[in-house]
C-alpha positions in Angstrom: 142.3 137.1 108.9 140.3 136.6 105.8 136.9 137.6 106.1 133.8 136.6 104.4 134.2 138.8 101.4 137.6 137.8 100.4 137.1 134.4 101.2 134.6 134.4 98.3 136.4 136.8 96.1 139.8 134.6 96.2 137.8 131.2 96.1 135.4 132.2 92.8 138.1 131.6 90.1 139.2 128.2 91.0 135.4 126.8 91.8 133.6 126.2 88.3 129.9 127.6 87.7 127.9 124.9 86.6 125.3 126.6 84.0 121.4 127.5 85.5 120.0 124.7 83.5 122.1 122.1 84.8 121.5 123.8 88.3 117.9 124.0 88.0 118.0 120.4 86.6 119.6 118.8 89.7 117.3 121.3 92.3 114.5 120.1 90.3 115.9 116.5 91.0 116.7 116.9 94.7 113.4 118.6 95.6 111.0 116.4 93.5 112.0 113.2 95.8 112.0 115.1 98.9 108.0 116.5 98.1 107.4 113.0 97.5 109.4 111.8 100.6 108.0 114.6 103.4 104.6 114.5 101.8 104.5 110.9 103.1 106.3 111.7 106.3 104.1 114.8 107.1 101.2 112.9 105.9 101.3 110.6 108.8 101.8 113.4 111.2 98.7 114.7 109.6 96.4 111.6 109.6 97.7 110.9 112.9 96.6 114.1 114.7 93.0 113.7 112.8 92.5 109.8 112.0 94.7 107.3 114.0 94.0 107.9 117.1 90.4 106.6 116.1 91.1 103.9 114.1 94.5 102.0 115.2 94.2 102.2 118.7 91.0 101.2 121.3 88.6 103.7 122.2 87.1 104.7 125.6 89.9 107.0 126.5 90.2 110.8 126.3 91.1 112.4 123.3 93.7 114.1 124.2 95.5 110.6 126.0 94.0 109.4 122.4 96.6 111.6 120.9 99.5 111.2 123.2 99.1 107.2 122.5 99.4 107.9 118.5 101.6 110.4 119.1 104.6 108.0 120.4 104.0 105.9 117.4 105.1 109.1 115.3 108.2 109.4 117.2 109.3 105.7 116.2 109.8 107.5 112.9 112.1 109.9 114.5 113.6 107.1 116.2 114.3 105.8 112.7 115.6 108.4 111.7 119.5 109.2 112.7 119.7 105.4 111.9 118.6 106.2 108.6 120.7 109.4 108.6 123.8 106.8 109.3 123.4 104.6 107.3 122.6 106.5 103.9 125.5 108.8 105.5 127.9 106.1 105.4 127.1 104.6 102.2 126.6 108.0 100.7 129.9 109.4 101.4 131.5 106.0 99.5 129.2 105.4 96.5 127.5 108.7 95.8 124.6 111.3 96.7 122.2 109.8 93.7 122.1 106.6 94.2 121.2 106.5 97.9 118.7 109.1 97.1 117.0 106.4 94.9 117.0 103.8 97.3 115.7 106.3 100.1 112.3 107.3 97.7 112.0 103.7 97.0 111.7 102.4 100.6 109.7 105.8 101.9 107.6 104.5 99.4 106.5 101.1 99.9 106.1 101.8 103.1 103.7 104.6 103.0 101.7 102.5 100.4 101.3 99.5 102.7 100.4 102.3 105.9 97.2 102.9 103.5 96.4 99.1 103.3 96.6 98.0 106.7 93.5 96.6 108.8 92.0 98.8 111.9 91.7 98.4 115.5 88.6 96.8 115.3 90.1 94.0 112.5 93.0 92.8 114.1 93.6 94.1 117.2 96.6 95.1 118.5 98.0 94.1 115.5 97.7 97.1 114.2 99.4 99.3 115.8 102.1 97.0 116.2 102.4 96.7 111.9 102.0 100.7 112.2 104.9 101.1 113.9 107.2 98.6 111.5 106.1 101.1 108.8 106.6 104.6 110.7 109.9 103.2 111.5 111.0 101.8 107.8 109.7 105.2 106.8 111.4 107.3 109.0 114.6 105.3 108.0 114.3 106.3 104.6 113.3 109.7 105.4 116.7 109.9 108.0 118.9 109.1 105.1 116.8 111.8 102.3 117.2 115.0 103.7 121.3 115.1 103.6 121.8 113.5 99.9 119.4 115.6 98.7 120.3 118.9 100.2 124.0 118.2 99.4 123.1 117.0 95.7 122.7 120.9 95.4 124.8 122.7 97.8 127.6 120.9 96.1 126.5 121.6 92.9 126.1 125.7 93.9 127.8 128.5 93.2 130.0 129.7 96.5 128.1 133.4 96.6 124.5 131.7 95.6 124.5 128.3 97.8 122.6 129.8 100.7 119.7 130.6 97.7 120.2 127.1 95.7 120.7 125.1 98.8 117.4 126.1 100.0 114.9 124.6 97.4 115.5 121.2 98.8 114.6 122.8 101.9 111.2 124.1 100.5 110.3 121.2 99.6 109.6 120.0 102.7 106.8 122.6 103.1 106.2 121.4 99.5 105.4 117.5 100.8 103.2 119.1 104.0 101.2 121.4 101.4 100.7 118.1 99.1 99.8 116.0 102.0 97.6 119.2 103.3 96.1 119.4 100.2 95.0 115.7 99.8 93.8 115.5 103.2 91.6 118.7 102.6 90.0 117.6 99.6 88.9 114.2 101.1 87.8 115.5 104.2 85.5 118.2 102.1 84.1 115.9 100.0 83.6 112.8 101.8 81.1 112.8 105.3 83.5 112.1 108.0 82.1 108.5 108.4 83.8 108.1 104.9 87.1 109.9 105.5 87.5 108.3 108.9 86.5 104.6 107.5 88.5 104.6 104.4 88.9 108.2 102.7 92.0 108.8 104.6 93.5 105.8 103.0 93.7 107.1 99.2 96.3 109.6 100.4 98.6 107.0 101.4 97.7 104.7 98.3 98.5 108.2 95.4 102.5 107.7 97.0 102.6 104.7 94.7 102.2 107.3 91.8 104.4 109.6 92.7 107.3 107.8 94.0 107.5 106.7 90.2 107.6 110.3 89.4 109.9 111.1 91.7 112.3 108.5 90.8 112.6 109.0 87.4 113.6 112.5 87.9 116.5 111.7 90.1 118.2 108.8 87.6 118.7 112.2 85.4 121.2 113.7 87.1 124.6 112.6 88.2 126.7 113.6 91.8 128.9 116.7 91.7 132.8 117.2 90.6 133.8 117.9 94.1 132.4 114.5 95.1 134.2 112.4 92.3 137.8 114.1 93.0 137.3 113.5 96.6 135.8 110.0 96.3 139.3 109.3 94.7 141.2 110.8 96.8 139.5 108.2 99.5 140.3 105.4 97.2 143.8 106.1 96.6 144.9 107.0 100.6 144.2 104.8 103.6 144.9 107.6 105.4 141.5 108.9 104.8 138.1 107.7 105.7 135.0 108.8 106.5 131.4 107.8 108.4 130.7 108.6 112.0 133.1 107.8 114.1 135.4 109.2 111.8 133.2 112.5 112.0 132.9 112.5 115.6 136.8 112.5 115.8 137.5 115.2 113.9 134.8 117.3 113.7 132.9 117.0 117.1 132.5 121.2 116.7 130.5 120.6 113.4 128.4 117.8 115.0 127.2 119.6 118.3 126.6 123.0 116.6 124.4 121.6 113.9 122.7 119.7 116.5 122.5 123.1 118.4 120.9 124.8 115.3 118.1 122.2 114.8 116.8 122.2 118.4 114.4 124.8 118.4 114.0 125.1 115.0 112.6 121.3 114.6 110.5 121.8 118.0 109.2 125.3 116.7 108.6 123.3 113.1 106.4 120.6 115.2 104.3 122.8 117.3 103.5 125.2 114.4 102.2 122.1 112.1 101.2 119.1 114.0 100.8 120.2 117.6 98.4 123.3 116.7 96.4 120.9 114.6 95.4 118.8 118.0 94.8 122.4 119.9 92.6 123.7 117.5 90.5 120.6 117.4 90.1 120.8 121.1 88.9 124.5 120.5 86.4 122.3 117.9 87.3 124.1 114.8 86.6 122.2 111.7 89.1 119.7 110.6 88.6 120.7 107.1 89.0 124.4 107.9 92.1 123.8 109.7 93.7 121.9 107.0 92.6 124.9 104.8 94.0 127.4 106.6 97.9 125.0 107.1 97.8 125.0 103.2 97.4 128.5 102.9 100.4 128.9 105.2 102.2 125.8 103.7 102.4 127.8 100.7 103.7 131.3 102.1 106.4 129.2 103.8 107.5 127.7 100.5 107.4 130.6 98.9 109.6 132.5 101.4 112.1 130.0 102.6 114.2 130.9 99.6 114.3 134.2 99.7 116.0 133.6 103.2 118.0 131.5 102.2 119.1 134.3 99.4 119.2 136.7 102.4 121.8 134.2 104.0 124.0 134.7 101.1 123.9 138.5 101.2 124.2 139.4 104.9 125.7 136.0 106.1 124.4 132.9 107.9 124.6 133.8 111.5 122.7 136.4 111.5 119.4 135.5 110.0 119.6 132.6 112.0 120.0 135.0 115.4 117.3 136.9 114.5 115.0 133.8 113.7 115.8 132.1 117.4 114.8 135.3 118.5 112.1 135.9 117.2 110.2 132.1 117.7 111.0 132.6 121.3 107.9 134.8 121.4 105.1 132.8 119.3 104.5 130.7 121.9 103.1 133.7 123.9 101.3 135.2 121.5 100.2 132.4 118.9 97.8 129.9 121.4 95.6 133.3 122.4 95.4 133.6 118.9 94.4 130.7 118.6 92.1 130.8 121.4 90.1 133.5 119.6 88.6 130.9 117.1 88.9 133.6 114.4 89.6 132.2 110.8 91.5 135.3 110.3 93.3 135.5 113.3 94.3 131.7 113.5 95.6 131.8 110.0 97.8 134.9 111.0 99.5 132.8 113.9 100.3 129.7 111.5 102.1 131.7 109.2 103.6 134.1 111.6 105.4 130.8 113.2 106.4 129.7 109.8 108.0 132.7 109.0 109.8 133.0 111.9 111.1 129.1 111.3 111.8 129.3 108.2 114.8 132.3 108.8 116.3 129.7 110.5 115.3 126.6 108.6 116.7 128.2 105.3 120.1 128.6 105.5 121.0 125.1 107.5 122.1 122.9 104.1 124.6 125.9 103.6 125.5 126.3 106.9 125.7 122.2 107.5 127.3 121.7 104.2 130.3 124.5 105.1 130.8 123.1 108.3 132.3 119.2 107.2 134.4 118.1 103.8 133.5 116.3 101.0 134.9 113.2 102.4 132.3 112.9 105.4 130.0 115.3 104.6 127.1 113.1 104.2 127.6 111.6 107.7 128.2 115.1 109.2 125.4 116.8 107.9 123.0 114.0 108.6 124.2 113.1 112.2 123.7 116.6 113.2 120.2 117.0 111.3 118.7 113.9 112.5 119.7 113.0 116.0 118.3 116.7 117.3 114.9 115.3 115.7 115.2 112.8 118.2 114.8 114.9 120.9 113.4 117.6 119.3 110.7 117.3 116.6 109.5 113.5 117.7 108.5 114.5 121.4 107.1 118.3 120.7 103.8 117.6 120.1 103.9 115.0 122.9 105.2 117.0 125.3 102.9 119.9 124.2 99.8 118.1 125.1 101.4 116.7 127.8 101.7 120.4 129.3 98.7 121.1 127.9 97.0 118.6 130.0 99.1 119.0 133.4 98.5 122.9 133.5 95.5 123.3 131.3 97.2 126.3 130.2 99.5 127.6 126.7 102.3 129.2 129.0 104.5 126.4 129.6 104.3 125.6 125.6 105.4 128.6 125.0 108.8 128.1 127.7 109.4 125.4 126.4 109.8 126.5 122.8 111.7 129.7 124.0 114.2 127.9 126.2 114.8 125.7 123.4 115.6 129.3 121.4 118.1 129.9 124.0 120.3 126.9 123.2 119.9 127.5 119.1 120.7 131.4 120.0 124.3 129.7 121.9 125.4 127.5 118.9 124.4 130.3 116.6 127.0 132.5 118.9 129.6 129.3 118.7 130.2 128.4 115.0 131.6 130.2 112.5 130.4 132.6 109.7 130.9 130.4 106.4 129.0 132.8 103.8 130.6 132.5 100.1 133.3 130.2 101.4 134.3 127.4 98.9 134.1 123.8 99.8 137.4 123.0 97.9 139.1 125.6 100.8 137.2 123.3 103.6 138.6 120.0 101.5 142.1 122.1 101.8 141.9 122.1 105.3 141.1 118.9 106.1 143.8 118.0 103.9 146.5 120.0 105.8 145.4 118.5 109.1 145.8 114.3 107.6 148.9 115.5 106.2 150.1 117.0 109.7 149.1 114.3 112.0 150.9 111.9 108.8 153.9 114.1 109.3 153.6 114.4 113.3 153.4 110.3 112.7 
């Protein structure tokens, strides 16, 4: 049996090396779309554990049923998204990674904006929620259909013995978006009184996507999809006998599906408590607002900075492995992080937040590689987004809700912290179930896939 090694040894000579500059052009394409995509997806999760609550929906009830109310308006945008993730999957795997990418920073966009320009509470009633939740779900749509075409733009582009590294960018741009939308949020809450920033400050942050959503856009019309894709696109063309989308991924690689699934759960929950969830827990401890966004974009930026250096580590010591030992270790934060939180210490606080992240992101930082290794060319898109996006379903959209839901029945950080580690337990049994895939070339997963149509066509 090959291993690992050989696999990558054997596999080197037949897959070409695009140059560093035209790699670095298409990372640089793939992740400015995504920071502009996640910095409006994270900037509602933001605003909506610090703003919404006040201003879309009546008052007179507690803050923390305040929060559970906005809360289930954030998870429409989950909702959205394995929709999204179909959809753009579907289309993607026909007519191309680039030009679904486009059409996904296009509609995040417009959406976002209009979020920023829609009447309160006291306006227009219950109108405003209602329009709140259109726009969560047309953004989370968008957002559902970003995260594979853009983290496939590179992994397909990537060297076999590097993709862990390269294929990871995308995924620190997602910090990148939350440390934007941190940013903005900081600097309008520290300069305007909280009359202001409550009132209308809040809304410039939603209104600065219209800027750069043009940025981002232009970057991506620069690039173009990778070899792999065009042979394989004609391959479709030519033969009924292949296909792709989700039904067709289901039926042949159900393995692929369930263990990426299985991967995302706990990472996604552990994402969600670390960055939105805490942000509600420490204003019930009454820290500042504008010291706890402080202290997330101090930790926003250690996480973006270390997420590819995992994902490096995932290319020299394999993908199962750093993903083991990050289920392991966010199956402890819980335990330790909220009585770190309880101290009210700047210092100690901060430590916590970028503990969690670290942990998360040894599991966050391999999964394009992983994902993309699991599914061919031909369905890849669908695969990887299926897997990705459903677990946020259940994963990422109710954490913070059940969090304070916990929070409130046992008025006490312990069964958080259960929670997240029985949700380690499952990621720790799909780690255990797939595969090791380091430095193995996606033309040798095309093979495969090959051999089987051609066996069932024979068996036919």
């Amino acid at each position: 049996m090959s291993t690992p090694s050989n696999v990558a040894a054997t596999s080197a000579a037949r897959d070409p090396h695009p140059s560093r500059r035209d790699l670095r052009r298409v990372v640089a394409a793939s992740m400015a779309g995504t920071v502009v995509e996640w910095y409006e997806f994270f900037l509602y999760a933001s605003a909506a554990a610090l703003v919404f609550n006040k201003t879309f929906f009546p008052q007179g009830t507690s803050e923390i049923d305040g929060f559970i109310q906005i809360m289930l308006t954030y998870a429409v945008g989950f909702i959205a998204r394995p929709l999204g993730g179909i959809v753009f999957g579907h289309f993607g795997d026909r007519f191309g990674r680039k030009y679904l990418l486009q059409v996904a920073i296009i509609l995040v966009g417009v959406s976002t904006f209009l979020m920023g320009c829609l009447p309160d509470f006291a306006t227009i009633g219950y109108a405003a929620p209602l329009l709140l939740v259109v726009l969560r779900f047309l953004q989370g749509f968008a957002v559902g259909g970003e995260w594979g075409g853009a983290v496939l733009l590179v992994a397909e582009h990537a060297p076999n013995r590097r993709r862990g590294f390269w294929a990871a960018w995308p995924q620190a741009a997602v910090p990148g978006g939350n440390l934007l939308a941190t940013a903005v949020l900081w600097i309008l809450s520290t300069t305007l009184t909280s009359a202001q920033f409550l009132g209308w400050g809040w809304r410039i942050a939603f209104w600065l996507s219209a800027v750069i959503v043009v940025v981002g856009y232009y970057i991506r019309t620069r690039i173009t999809d990778a070899p792999i894709f065009a042979q394989v696109q004609s391959e479709v063309e030519e033969s009924k006998a292949q296909s792709y989308g989700v039904v067709e991924v289901f039926r042949r690689y159900p393995k692929g599906v369930f263990g990426a699934m299985g991967l995302r759960l706990a990472e996604n929950i552990m994402y969600y408590l670390v960055v939105t969830f805490s942000l509600f827990y420490l204003t019930q401890l009454k820290v500042n607002t504008a010291e706890i966004l402080g202290l997330m974009f101090i930790a926003h930026v250690i996480h973006f900075i270390t997420v590819p250096l995992w994902g490096g580590l995932t290319d020299r010591i394999g993908r199962r492995p750093v993903y083991a030992v990050g289920a392991v270790l966010s199956a402890t934060w819980g335990f330790f992080a909220f009585p770190m939180f309880d101290t009210r210490s700047t210092v100690v606080i901060l430590a916590a937040i970028v503990i969690g992240l670290l942990f998360h992101g040894l599991m966050y930082a391999g999964q394009p590689a992983i994902m993309a290794e699991m599914f061919p060319t031909r369905m890849r898109y669908s695969g990887v987004s299926l897997g990705y996006q459903v677990t946020s379903l259940i994963a990422g959209s109710l954490a913070p809700t059940i969090g304070a839901w916990l929070l409130k029945e046992f008025e006490s950080s312990v069964p958080i912290a259960i929670y997240l580690a029985l949700a380690c337990v499952v990621t720790l049994a799909s780690v255990a179930w797939i595969r090791e895939t380091r430095g193995i070339s996606l033309h040798d997963v095309d093979d495969e896939d090959r051999q089987r149509l051609l066996a069932e066509k024979g068996t036919a």
